[in-house]
N, C-alpha and C positions, 0 to 999 in steps of 0.2 A: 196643066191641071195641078192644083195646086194638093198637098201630099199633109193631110191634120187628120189625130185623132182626137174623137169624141165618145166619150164612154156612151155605151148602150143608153145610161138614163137621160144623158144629154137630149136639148133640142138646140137645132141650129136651122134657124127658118130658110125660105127662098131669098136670096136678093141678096148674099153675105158672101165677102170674099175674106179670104182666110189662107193665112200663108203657112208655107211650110213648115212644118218641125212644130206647130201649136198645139197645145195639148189641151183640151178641154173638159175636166171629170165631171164628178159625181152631180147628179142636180141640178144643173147649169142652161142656160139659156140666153141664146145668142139672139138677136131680133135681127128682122130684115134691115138692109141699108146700114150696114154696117160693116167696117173695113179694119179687118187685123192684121197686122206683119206675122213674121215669123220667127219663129223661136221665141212661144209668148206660152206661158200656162195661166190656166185659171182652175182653183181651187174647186172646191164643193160647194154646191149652191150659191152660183153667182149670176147676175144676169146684165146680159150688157147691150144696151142698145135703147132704141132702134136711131140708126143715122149716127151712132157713135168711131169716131176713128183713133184707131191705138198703132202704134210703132210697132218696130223689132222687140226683141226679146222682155215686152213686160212679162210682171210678174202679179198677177192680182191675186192675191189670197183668200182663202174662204167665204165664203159671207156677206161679198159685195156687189152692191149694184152701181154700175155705171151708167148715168140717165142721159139722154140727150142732152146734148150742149155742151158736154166734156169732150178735151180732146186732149189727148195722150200719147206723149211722143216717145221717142226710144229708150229705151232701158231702166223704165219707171218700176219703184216696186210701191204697190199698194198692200199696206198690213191687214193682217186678220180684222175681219168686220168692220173696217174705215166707211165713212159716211159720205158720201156728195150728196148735194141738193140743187136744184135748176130752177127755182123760182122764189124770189125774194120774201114772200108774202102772201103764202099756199092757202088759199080756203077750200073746203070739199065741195063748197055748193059753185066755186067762180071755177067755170074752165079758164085758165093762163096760158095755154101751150104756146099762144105766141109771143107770153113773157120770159122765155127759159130763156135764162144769161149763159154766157161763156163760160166755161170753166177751161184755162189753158194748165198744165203740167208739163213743164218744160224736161229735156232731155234728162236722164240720170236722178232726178229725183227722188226720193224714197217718203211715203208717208205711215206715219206707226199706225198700230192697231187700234183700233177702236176711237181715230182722229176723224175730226170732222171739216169737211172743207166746205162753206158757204158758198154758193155761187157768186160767178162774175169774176173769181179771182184769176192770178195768172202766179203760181209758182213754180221760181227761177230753176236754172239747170243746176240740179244736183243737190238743192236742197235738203234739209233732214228735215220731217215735221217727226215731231214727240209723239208717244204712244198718249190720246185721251185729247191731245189738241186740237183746238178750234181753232180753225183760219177764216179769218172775216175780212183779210185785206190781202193786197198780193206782199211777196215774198220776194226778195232778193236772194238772187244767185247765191249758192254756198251758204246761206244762211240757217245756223240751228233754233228749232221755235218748241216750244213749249208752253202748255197753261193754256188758262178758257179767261180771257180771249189768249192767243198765242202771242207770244210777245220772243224778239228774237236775245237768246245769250249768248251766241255765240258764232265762229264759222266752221265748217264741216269742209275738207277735203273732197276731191274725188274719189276717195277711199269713202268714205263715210267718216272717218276719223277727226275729233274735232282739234283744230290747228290750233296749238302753241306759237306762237310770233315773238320773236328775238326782238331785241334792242332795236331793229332797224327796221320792225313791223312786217319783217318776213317770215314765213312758215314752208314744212316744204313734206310733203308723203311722198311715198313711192311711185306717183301720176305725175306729179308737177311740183314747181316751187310757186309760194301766192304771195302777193304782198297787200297791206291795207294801206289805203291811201284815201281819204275822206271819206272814211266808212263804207268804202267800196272794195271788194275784194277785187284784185289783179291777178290773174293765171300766167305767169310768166315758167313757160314750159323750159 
């Protein structure tokens, strides 16, 4: 039996598993079919689901909804009020629900506050997206993005830290040493 708290105002429907150590506050709203890890919180007035699956230890912050088609692997962190969307081409009068695209978030991740992620994307492990970013394509690993549309400056560490690279196109934080190599970052541990 698995061991989460949910504040009083919380809802966490039938049909939701939800692992240990998760903490779920203020306002929040879990939908059926839906599968959380553990050691994961979710901020004040969030709602996530229905048929949504998240990792270990996210982190979703205040203000978000996670819609169908997102899938959310370990140790993501979702900023204050960040935006998903699950269908390319939303009208109120056309039902879509069996247009909602993928949206992947690869391991370690972080996405800033008030960013937006278009559906259908897939961003890389450990990526940075900027606080106000649109993302309307996918994302390479380590990759730092910024701006509407997001466009990438930089690379980010497993720290979050963004990598200075030496003469010999190496960088190296307290996780790993990286090297680029045709605009690909290499984790050489």
């Amino acid at each position: 039996m698995s061991s989460f708290f949910a504040h009083e105002s919380a809802y966490v429907d039938d049909n939701v598993q939800i692992g240990d150590d998760t903490k779920i506050w203020h306002f929040s709203h879990i939908l059926s079919g839906t599968t959380i890890g553990e050691k994961c919180s979710f901020g004040q007035n969030c709602v996530v689901g229905p048929n949504v699956t998240m990792g270990n230890g996210v982190k979703v912050q205040n203000n978000i909804s996670v819609y169908e088609g997102v899938e959310v692997e370990d140790d993501v962190f979702l900023g204050p009020s960040m935006v998903f969307t699950n269908v390319i081409n939303p009208r109120a009068f056309i039902v879509r629900r069996d247009e909602f695209k993928k949206t992947l978030l690869k391991k370690g991740c972080s996405i800033g506050a008030n960013a937006t992620v278009v559906c259908g994307v897939i961003i890389g492990e450990y990526a940075l997206i900027g606080s106000g970013a649109v993302i309307n394509k996918d994302v390479q690993p380590y990759a730092l993005m910024v701006g509407v549309p997001a466009r990438q400056i930089g690379w980010v560490g497993i720290s979050g830290n963004t990598l200075k690279f030496n003469s010999n196109n190496e960088a190296k934080d307290e996780f790993a040493t990286y090297k680029l190599v045709n605009n690909q970052l290499e984790v050489v541990r």
